[in-house]
Structures are given as C-alpha cells and as structure tokens.
VEXDREN-2710 file (C-alpha; in Angstrom, 1 decimal):
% VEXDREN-2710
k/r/px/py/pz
1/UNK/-58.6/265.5/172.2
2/UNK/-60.8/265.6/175.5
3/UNK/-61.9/262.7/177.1
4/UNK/-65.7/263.4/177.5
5/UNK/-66.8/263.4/181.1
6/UNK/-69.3/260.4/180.7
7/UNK/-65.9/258.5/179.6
8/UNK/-64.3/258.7/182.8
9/UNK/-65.5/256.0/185.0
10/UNK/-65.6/253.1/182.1
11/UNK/-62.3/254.5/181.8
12/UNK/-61.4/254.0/185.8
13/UNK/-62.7/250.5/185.9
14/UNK/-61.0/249.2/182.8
15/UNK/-57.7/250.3/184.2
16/UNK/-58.7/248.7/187.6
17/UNK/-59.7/245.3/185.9
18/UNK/-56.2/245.7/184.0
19/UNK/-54.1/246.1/187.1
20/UNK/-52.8/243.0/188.9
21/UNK/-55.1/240.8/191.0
22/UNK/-53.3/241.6/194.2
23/UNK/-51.4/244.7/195.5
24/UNK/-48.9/242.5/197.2
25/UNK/-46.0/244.8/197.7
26/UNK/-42.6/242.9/197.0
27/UNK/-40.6/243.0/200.0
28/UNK/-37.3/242.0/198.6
29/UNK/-35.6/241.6/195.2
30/UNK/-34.5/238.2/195.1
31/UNK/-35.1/235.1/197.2
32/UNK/-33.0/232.3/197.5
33/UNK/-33.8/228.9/199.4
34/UNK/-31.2/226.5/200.0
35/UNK/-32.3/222.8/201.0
36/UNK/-29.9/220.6/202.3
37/UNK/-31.2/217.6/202.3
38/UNK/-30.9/215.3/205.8
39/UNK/-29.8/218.5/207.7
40/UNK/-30.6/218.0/211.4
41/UNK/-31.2/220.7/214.1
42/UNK/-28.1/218.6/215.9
43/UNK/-26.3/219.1/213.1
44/UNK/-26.4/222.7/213.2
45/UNK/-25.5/222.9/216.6
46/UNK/-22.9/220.0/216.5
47/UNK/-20.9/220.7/213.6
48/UNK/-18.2/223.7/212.7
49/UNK/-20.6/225.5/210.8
50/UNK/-19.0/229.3/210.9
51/UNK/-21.1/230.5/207.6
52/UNK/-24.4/229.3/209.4
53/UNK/-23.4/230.7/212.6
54/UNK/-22.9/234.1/211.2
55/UNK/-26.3/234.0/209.5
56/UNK/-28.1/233.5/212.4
57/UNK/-26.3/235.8/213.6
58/UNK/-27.5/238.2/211.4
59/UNK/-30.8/236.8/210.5
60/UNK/-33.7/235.2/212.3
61/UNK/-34.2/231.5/212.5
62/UNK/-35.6/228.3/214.7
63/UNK/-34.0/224.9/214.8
64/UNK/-37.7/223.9/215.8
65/UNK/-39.2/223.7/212.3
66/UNK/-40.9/221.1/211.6
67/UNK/-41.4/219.2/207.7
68/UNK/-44.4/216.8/207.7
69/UNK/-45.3/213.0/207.5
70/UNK/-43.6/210.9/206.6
71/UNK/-40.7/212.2/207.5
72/UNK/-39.0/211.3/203.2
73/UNK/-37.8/213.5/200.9
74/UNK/-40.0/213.5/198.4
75/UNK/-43.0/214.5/200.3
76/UNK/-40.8/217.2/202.3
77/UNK/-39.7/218.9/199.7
78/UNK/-43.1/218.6/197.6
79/UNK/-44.5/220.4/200.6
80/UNK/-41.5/223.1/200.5
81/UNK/-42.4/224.1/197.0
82/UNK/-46.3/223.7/197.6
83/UNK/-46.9/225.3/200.1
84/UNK/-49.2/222.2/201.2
85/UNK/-48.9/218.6/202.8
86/UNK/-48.8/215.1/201.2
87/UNK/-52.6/214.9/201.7
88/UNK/-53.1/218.3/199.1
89/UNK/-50.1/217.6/196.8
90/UNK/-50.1/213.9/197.0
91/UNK/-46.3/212.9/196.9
92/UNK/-46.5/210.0/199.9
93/UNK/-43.0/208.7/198.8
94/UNK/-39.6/209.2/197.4
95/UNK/-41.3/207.1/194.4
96/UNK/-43.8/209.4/193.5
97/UNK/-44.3/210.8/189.7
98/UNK/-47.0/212.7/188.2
99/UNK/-49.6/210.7/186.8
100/UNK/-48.5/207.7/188.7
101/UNK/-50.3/208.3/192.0
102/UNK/-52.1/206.8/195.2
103/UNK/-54.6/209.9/194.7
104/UNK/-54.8/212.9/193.0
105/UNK/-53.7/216.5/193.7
106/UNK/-56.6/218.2/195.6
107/UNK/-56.5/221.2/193.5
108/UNK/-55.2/221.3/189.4
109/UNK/-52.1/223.2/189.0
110/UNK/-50.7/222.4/185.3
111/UNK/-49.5/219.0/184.0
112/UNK/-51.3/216.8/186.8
113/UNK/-49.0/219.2/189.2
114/UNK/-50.4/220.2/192.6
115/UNK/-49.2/224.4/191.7
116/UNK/-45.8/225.2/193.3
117/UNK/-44.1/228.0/193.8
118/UNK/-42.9/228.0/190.7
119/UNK/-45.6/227.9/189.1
120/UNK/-47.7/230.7/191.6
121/UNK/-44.7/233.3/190.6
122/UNK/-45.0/232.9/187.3
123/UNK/-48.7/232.6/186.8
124/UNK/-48.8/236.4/188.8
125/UNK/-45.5/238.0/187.2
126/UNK/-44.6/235.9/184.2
127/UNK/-41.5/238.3/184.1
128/UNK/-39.4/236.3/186.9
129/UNK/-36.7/234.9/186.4
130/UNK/-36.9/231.4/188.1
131/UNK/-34.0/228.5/188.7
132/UNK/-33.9/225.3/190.0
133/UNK/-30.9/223.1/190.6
134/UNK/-30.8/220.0/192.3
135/UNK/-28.5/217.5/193.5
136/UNK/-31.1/214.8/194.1
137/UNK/-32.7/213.9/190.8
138/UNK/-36.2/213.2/192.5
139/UNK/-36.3/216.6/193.3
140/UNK/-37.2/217.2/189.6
141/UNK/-40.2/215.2/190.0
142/UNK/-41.9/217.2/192.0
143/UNK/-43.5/219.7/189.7
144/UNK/-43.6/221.4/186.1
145/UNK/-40.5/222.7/185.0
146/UNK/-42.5/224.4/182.3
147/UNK/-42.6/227.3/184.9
148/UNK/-39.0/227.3/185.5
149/UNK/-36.5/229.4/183.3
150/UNK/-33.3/227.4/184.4
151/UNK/-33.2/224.1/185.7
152/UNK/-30.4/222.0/186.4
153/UNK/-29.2/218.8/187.7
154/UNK/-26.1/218.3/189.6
155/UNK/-24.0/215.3/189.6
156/UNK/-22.6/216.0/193.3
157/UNK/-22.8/218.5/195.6
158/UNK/-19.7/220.5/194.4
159/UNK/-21.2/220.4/190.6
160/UNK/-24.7/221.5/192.0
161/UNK/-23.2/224.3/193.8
162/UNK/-20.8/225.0/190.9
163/UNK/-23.6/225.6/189.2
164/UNK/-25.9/228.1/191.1
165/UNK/-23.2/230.2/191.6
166/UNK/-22.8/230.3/187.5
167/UNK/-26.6/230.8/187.2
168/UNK/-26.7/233.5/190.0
169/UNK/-23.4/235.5/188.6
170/UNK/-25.3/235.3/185.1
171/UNK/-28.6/235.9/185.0
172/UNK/-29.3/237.2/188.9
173/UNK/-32.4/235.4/189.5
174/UNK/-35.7/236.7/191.3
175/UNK/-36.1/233.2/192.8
176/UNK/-33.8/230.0/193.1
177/UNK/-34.2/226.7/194.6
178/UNK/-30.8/224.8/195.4
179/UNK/-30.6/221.2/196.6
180/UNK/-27.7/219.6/198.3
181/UNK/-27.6/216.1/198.5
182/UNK/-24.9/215.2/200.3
183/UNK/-25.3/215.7/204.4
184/UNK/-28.6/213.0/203.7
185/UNK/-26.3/210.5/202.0
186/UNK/-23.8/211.0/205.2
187/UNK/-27.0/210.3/207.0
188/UNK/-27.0/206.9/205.5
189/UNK/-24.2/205.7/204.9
190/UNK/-22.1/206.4/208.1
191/UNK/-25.7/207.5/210.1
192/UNK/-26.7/210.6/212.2
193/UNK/-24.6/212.1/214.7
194/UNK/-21.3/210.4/213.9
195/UNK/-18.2/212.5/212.8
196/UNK/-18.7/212.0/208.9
197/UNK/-22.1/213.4/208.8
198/UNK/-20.8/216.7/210.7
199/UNK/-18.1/216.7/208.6
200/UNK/-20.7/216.4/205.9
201/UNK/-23.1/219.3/207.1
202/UNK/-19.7/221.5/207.8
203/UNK/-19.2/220.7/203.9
204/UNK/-22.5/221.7/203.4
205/UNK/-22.4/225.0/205.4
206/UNK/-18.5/226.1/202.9
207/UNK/-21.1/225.2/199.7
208/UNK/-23.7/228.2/201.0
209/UNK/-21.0/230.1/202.0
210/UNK/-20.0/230.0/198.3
211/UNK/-23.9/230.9/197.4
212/UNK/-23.8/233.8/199.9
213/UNK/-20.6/234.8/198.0
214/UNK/-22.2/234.5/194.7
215/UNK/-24.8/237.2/195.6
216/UNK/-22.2/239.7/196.6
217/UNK/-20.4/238.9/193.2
218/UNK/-23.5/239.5/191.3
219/UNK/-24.2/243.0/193.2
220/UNK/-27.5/241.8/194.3
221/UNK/-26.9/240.8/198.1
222/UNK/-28.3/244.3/199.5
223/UNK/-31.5/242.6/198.3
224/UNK/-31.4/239.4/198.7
225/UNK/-32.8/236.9/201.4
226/UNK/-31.6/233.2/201.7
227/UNK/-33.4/230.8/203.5
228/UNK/-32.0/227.7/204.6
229/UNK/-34.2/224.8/205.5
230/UNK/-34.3/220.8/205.4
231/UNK/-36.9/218.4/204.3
232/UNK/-36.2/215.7/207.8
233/UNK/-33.4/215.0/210.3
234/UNK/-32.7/211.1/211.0
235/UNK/-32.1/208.9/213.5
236/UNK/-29.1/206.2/213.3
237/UNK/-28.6/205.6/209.8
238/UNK/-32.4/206.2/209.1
239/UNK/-35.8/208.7/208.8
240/UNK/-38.9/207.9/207.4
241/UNK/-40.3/207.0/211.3
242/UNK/-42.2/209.3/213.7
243/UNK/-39.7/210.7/216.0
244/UNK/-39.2/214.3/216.9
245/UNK/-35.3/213.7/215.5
246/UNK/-36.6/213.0/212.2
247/UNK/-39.3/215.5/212.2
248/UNK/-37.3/218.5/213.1
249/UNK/-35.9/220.5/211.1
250/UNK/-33.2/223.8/211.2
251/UNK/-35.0/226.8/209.0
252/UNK/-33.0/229.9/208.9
253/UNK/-33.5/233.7/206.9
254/UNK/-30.7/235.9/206.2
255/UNK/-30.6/239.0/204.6
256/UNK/-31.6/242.6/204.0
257/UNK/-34.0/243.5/206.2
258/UNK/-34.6/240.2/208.4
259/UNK/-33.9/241.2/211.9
260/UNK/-30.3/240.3/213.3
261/UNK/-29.8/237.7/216.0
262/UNK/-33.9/236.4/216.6
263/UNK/-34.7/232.9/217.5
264/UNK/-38.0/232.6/216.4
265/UNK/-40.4/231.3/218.9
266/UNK/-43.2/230.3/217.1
267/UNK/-44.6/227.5/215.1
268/UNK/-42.8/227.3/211.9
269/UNK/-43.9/224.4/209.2
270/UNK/-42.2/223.6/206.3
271/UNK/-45.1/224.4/204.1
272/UNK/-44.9/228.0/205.1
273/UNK/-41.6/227.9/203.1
274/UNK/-43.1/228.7/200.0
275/UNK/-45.6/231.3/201.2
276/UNK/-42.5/232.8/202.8
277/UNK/-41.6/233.2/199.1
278/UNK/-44.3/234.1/197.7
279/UNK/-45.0/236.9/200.0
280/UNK/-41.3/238.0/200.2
281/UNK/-41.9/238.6/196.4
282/UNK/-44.9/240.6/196.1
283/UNK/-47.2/237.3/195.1
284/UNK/-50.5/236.1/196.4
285/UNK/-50.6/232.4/198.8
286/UNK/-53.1/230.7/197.1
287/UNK/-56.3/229.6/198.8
288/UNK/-55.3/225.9/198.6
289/UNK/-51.8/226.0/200.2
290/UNK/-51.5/225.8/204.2
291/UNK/-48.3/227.1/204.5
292/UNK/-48.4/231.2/205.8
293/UNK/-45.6/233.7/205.5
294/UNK/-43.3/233.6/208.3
295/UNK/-43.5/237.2/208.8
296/UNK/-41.9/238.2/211.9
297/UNK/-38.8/237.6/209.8
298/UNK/-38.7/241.3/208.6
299/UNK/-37.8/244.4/210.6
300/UNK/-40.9/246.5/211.4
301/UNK/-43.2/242.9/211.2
302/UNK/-44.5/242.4/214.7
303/UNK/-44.7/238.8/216.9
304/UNK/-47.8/237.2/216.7
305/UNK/-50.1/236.8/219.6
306/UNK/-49.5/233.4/221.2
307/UNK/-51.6/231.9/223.5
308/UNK/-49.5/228.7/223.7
309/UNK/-46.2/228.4/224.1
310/UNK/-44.0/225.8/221.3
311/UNK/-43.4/223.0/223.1
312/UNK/-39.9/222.2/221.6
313/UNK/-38.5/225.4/221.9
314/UNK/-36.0/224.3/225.1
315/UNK/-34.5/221.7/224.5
316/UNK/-35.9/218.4/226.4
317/UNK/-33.8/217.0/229.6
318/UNK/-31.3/214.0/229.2
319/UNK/-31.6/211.0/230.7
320/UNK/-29.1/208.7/231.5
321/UNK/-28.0/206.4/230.2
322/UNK/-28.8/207.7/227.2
323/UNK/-29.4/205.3/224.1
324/UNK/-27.9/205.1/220.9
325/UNK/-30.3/205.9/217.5
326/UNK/-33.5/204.5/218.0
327/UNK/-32.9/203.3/221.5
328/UNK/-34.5/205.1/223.8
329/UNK/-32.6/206.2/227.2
330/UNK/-32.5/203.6/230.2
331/UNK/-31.4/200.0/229.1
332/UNK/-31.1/196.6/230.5
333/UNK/-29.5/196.1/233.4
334/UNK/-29.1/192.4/234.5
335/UNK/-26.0/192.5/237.6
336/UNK/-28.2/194.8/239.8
337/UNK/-29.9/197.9/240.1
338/UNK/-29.4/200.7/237.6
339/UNK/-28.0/204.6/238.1
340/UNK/-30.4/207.1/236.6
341/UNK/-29.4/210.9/236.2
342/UNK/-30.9/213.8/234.5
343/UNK/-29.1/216.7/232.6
344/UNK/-30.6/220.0/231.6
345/UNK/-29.3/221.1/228.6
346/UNK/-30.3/224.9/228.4
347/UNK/-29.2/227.5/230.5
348/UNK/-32.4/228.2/232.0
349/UNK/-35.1/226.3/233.8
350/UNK/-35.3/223.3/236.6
351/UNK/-35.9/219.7/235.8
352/UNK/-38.8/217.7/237.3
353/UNK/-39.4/213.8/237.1
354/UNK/-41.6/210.8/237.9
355/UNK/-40.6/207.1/237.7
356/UNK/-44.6/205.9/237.0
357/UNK/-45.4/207.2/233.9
358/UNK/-47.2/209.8/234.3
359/UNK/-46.5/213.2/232.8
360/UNK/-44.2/215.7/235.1
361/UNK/-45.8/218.8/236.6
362/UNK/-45.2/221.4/239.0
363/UNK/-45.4/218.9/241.7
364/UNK/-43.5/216.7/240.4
365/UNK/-39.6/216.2/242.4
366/UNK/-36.9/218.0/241.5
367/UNK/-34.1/216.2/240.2
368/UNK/-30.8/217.0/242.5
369/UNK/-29.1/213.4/241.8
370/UNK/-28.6/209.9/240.9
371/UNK/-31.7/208.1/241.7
372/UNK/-31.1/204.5/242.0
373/UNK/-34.1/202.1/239.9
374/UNK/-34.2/198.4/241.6
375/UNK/-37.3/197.5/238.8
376/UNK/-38.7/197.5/235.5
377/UNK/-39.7/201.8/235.8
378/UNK/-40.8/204.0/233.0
379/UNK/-38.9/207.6/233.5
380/UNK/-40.4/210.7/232.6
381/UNK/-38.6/214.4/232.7
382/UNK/-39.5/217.8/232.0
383/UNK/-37.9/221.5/231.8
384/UNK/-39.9/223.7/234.0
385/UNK/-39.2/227.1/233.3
386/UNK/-40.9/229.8/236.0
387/UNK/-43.3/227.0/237.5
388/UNK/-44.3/226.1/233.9
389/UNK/-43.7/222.9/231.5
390/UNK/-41.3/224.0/229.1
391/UNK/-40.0/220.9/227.1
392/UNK/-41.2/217.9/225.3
393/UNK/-40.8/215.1/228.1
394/UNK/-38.3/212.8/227.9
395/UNK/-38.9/209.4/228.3
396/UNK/-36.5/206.5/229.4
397/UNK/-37.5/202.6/230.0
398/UNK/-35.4/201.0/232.7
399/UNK/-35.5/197.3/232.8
400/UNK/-33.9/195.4/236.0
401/UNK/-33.8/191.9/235.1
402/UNK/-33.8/189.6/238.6
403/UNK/-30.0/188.2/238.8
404/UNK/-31.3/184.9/239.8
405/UNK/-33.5/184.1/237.5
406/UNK/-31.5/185.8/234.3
407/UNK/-30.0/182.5/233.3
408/UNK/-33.0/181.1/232.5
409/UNK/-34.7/183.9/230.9
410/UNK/-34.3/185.3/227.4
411/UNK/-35.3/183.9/223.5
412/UNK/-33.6/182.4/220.5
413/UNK/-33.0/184.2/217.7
414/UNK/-32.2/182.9/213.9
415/UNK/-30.1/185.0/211.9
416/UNK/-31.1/184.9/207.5
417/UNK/-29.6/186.4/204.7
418/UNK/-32.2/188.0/201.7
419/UNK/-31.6/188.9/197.9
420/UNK/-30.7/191.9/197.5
421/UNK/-32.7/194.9/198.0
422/UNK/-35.7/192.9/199.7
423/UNK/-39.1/195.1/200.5
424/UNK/-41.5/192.4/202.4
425/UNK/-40.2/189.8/205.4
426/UNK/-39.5/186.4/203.2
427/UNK/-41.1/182.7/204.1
428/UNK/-38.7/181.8/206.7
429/UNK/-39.7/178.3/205.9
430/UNK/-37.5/178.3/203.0
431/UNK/-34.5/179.8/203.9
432/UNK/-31.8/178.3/206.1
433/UNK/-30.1/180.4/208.9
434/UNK/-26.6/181.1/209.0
435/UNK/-26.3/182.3/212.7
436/UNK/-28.2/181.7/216.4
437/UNK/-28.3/182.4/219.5
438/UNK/-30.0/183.7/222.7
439/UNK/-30.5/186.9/224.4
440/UNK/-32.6/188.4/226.8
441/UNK/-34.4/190.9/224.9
442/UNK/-36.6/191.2/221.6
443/UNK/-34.0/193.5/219.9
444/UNK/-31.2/193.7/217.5
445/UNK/-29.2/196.0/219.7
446/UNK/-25.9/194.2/220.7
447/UNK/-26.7/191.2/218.0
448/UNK/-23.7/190.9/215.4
449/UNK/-25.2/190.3/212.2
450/UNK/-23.3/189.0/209.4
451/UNK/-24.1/192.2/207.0
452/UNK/-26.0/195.2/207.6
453/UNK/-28.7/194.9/204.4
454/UNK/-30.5/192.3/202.6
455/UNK/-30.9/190.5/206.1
456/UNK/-33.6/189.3/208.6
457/UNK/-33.5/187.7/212.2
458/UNK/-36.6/186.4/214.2
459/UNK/-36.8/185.6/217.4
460/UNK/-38.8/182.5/219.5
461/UNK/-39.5/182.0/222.9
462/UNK/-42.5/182.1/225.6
463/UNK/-43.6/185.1/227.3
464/UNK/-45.7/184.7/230.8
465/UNK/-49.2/186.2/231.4
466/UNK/-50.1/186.9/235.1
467/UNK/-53.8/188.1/234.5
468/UNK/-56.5/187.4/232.4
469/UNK/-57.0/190.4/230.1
470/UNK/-56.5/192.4/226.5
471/UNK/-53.1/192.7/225.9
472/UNK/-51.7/195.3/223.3
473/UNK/-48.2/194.5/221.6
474/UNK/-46.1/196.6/219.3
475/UNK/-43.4/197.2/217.2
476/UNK/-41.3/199.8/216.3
477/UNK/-39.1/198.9/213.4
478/UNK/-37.0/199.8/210.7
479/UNK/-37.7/198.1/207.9
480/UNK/-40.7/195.3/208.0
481/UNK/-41.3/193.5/211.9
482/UNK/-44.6/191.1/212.4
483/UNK/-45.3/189.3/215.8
484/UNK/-47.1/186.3/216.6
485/UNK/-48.6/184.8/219.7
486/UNK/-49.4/181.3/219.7
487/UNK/-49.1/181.1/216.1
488/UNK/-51.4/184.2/215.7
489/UNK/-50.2/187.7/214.0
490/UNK/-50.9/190.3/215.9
491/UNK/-48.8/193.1/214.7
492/UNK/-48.1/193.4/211.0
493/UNK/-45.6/195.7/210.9
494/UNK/-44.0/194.8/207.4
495/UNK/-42.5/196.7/204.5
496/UNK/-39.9/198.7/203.7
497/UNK/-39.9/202.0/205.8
498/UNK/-38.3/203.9/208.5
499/UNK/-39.0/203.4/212.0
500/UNK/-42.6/203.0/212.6
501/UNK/-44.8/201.6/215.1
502/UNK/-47.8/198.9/214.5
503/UNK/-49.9/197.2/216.9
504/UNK/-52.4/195.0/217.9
505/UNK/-54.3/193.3/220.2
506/UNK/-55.2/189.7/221.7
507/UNK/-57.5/188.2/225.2
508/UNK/-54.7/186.1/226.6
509/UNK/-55.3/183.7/229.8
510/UNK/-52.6/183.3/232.8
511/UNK/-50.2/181.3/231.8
512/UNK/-47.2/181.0/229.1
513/UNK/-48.2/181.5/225.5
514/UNK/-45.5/181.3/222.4
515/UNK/-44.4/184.3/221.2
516/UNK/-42.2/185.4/217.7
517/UNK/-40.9/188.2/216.0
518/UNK/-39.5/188.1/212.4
519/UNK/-37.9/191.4/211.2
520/UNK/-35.8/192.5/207.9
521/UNK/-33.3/195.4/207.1
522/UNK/-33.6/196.2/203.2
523/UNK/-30.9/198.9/203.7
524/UNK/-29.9/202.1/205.3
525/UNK/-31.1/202.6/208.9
526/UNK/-32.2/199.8/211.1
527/UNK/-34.4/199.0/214.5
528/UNK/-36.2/197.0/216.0
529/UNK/-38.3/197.3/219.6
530/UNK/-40.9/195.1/220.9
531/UNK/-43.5/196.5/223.4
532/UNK/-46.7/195.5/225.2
533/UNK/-49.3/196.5/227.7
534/UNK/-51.8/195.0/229.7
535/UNK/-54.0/195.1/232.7
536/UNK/-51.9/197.5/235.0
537/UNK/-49.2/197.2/232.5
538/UNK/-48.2/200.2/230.9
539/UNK/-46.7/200.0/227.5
540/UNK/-42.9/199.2/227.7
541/UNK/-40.9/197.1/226.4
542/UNK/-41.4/193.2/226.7
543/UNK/-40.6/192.2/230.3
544/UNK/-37.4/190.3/229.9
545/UNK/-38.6/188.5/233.3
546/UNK/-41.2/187.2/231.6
547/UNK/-39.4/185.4/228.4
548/UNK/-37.8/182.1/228.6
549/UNK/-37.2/179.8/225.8
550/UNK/-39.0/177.5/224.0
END
C-alpha cells in the first residue's frame, strides 16, 4: 500500500521525535575508570610503577589534576561520578548519606541522588551494561545503585580486583567503576611518601595491570579506554587540609585511540571525569554538571586555545632545608645563621628568588648558590621558563633565634591523653597531664608524645608586642587547635579535620600579653603551626624571640 503524499511529513517528524535526544556519537565501546583511592602525583613518579608507566606511555595524562574541597573521599569521588562539586551534589564528608544532609542536591536525580553517571547512561541508553565495585564501602553511598547492573563490594584490595576481572571476563561491561582502597590506608597508617605507601601504590599499579589484562581476556581491549584517577593525595599521615599535596591528583587515559605519550597541559578537574564518560560513550553532559570532556585525549581532537598557562604544570623549586609533611621548608635555627639553597627539579627553566615576601619576577635574582639567612626571612622561589613565571612559588620560613637570648626564650607545653576517638579539644581543667616541658616554638614537631591518637598538648607562655596595632593570628592544624590571648579566643580552630587554617584578630598594646594554644589528634595525620602578623609584620610563624615563659 502507498503511503499518500500528505502522509509524509507527520511521518518525518514522528520518526524525528522517536530518535534519541542527542546524536552523540559513541567514541569507544567500553570505558573503564579505576580510582585508587589516596594515590598521589608523588606516588606515581616515586614508586616502581611499570604498568602505569607503560600507559602513559601509550596514553595521554597530567599528574596536575586536581579533585575539589575538601580534599575527603567522599566528596572526591561524589564529584567523580557527578560530574559536579560538593556544593551541586552535596556530599561535604566521608559521613554523608542520602537523606541525611547539610543541604540538598541542587538538581533531583532519583532517590534524593544528585544524577551520576550511572544514572545519566542509563537514563539515555537503558541498554548498558553498568558495574560498580568498590573497596571502600562509602563509596556505595554515593548514589543509586538502582541504575547499576552489577555492584559489588570488596573486602580488600585483592578481592575487589578479583572481582572486576570476573565481572569484565563475564559480562564485558560498557562502563565500570573500580575502587581500590588500599594506597589511602598506606596513607594513614605509615603516612605519605614513606616506603610502605610506594610499596602500596606499586601494589596498586600490579592490581590494574591485572584489569588491563582482563580486557585483553575478554577480547574487548581494541575498544576499550581506562582512566586512572584519585579522589586526593595527603600530606604526612593526613588530607582533608588545603594544600596543593592533597589537592593534586594523577589522572591518566589509556587506550584505543587516545594519543600515545601526551602530557596534557591543560586544566583538568576531577568532575570532568564523568563527562569524560559520558561523552566517550555517545551520552549527553547534563546541563547541571560542571565537569567537560577532556577531549584532547583522542587522536584527531585538537588542543584548546589557552590564554593562560596551568600554573602547576612544572614542578615548583625546592628549598632547603626542606620540611617534613606539613612543615614547610626553612626551620629553626638557634646556633647561628642558617644555609638556604634552591633546587630546580625539571629539566628546563631558571630559578628566581626573594628573601621579603614578595612574589618572584623576572627581576628577581637568580639563584647560583647557598645564600646565607642571619634573621627571621620569609623565602620565596619560582621556575622561570623563557623570562616567564612557570611554577607555583615555593615558600620557606626561616627563623634565626638570637644565641644569647635563646635560653630564656620559648613556652611550656602540657602533654593529655583523650578517650578514644575524641572529635572536639576537651576541658583541660579536668584532665591531668602526664608529660611537660619547654620548647621554643608553638609546634608539635620534635615533641615525643606518649601515643600518636586520642591525645592533646597546649602550650603557655608570653609573646612580646613592639607596636600598637591589629594583630592577626592563626593556626594551621590537624585535628582541632584554639588560641587565646590574655585569656581571649581568638582563633577557633577546633574539630576533627585535616590540616586547615583559622584565624582571627585582636588590638594589642606594646608590651607582653599571655598567650595559649591547646590542640588534639583524634587519629591519622597530625599538625600543628601557629602564625601571626602585624604592623610591618608579615604572616609567619610566631617569633620565637618574642616568647618567653610564663
């Protein structure tokens, strides 16, 4: 039978209203990500990683990612799979679960759920095949496994592994999300940059070299791309704070198609994850996720225009002495002046510094050696690549404590033991301390503390004011850290958290005025540095001239 003529068109249109919603085109047959959680940029470049070598090798990658604040797992990896940041999704902690929130989602996905990946592939081709396994079980937390065909929890790492290479020999999935727990819990335990966490993340790098394998196995690694990313790095034995260690991140793609050998230099987030997925896969990014494919990834995709350069993507200059976790470079030095050198660390560039503060420029010396520091001086370097600032600036705090006067400078300190697991600084008033002393600094560095959890420490003395003025002090800590002057708080710093700095403010008059600092470790990492900053004062830490005891 003949379709009349008039037909036609209503014919057309009702094929156009039946045909998908976007004309993605899918740009590879399965995706893969691999998260391994805790997984540093150092890491990578640290640790015998010969399966992650040979895939950025082969593939295109940046160890300049970066996941989002704060720097926990919970809100990383939310972000991963959402393709948006804790203020769209929500999750603000490793605590968070659906329906049990500071504030809600900004847009509905399903079930209270800000929509995930998981959920945007299914809701455009309902026929995927979709797996998550994770090692962590607060992984699962993070959205509705209603849109996931296979989902698994691991008891270890070996189990969670174990399993995705079962799940990919068997049923060849479109998409998979793995999670691997372990290098994170290295992290903690032992803390960043010490042998057992490489020897963790070279673990980690033989469990995706068994993935890779499982690909080939299952005949579908011609079209196939992994990506391997992390939700935060660490500093010390911690993460949760500010720094660019825990912020940075390693995010590598391999496989058919992605160009061979690139380091990507350009600004990757870890919210453009997802959209990576999403668009690898022929799906639309949703209006309401920030993330953006991270296109150049695939042969025949070109570079983006930049107008500015990434500011990470050399590495910044050393300076030396260099400082240990938290501790920032420089150091007290109390038997005379101190020896400060710089290192450049990539293979390219000249390094420029100033010992006042302010930011290096092209102006700025050269460094050709050793400069000797007779005083308290705030160091600043920079990588200057073709007459241009090419790094972040490094930052060191010398302190030169006068010989003569250093026996009768410095503060007591009172050591406490908590019950276990404590989240707030206790009332002092009611606990007993099992240890003092005296040192010259507001720190714990070089304090031995009877246990490393479950205790506190505060610190008394008098610090001297020259001028009359507004004074700002801080702290930096890891966990909970107030200070008082002259009985008054004026930083409250407390709870239970990576390092993070608080700060206030207070007129003080010439003169001495009382000053004390309580801080707690609940567990895991732990810091503590005490700044201020006054008229002509720049912020450093305490003058250790300026405290005697009470």
């Amino acid at each position: 039978m003949r379709t009349p003529l008039l037909c036609l068109p209503l014919l057309a249109a009702a094929l156009v209203a039946a045909a998908p919603a976007h004309a993605e085109p899918r740009r590879a047959g399965h995706v893969i990500i691999i998260g391994v959680d805790g997984l540093s940029p150092d890491g990578v470049n640290k640790a015998d990683t010969p399966v992650l070598d040979d895939m950025m090798a082969k593939g295109s990658w940046s160890l300049h990612a970066r996941g989002v604040l704060p720097t926990t797992s919970g809100a990383n990896w939310a972000s991963i799979i959402t393709g948006a940041g804790p203020e769209q999704h929500g999750v603000t902690s490793n605590d968070w679960q659906v329906g049990e929130f500071n504030f809600p989602t900004s847009v509905t996905g399903s079930g209270g759920f800000f929509p995930s990946i998981f959920q945007v592939l299914t809701d455009q081709n309902p026929g995927l095949e979709i797996g998550s396994i994770y090692n962590w079980d607060g992984f699962g937390r993070l959205y509705d496994h209603r849109f996931v065909d296979y989902d698994a929890h691991g008891a270890d790492e070996d189990r969670t592994t174990d399993l995705a290479v079962n799940y990919i020999k068997a049923r060849r999935p479109d998409f998979l999300f793995i999670h691997l727990d372990h290098v994170d819990h290295a992290g903690h335990a032992d803390g960043h940059g010490t042998p057992h966490y490489y020897e963790a993340v070279t673990k980690a790098d033989a469990l995706i070299g068994r993935i890779r394998q499982a690909t080939v196995e299952a005949g579908i690694a011609e079209d196939t791309v992994i990506l391997i990313t992390s939700d935060h790095g660490g500093v010390g034995k911690g993460h949760g704070g500010e720094s660019l260690a825990e912020l940075e991140i390693p995010w590598i793609a391999y496989g058919e198609g992605v160009k061979p050998g690139v380091e990507l230099d350009l600004p990757i987030n870890t919210f453009d994850t997802g959209a990576t997925v999403a668009w690898l896969l022929g799906a639309d990014v949703p209006y309401a996720w920030l993330g953006r494919p991270v296109r150049p990834i695939l042969q025949g995709e070109a570079m983006p225009v930049q107008v500015y350069r990434t500011s990470s993507f050399y590495a910044s200059p050393a300076i030396l002495p260099a400082g240990a976790g938290n501790t920032p470079p420089g150091g007290l030095f109390i038997d005379g002046p101190a020896r400060m050198s710089l290192q450049n660390p990539n293979a390219v560039g000249e390094v420029r510094y100033t010992l006042d503060n302010s930011t290096p420029t092209p102006a700025s010396p050269v460094y050709a050696g050793p400069v000797e520091i007779t005083r308290n001086t705030i160091v600043r370097a920079g990588l200057f690549v073709d007459g241009k600032p090419a790094s972040v600036p490094s930052v060191g705090y010398f302190r030169v404590l006068d010989p003569r006067i250093a026996a009768s400078r410095g503060v007591t300190y009172s050591v406490y033991l908590l019950p276990e697991a404590p989240v707030r600084l206790p009332d002092f008033s009611r606990l007993t301390p099992v240890a003092s002393g005296r040192v010259h600094e507001i720190t714990i560095d070089g304090l031995t503390l009877p246990r490393e959890d479950a205790v506190a420490v505060v610190f008394e003395g008098q610090i001297q004011i020259d001028t009359a003025g507004e004074y700002g002090f801080s702290t930096a800590s890891d966990d909970g850290s107030k200070l008082y002057i002259d009985g008054k708080t004026v930083v409250d710093n407390d709870g239970d958290h990576g390092v993070i700095t608080a700060v206030g403010t207070i007129r003080l008059e010439p003169g001495k005025h009382a000053i004390r600092v309580e801080w707690f470790n609940g567990g895991g990492g732990a810091w503590l540095g005490a700044y201020f900053e006054g008229p002509g004062l720049p912020r450093q830490f305490i003058d250790p001239n300026r405290l005697t005891p009470r």
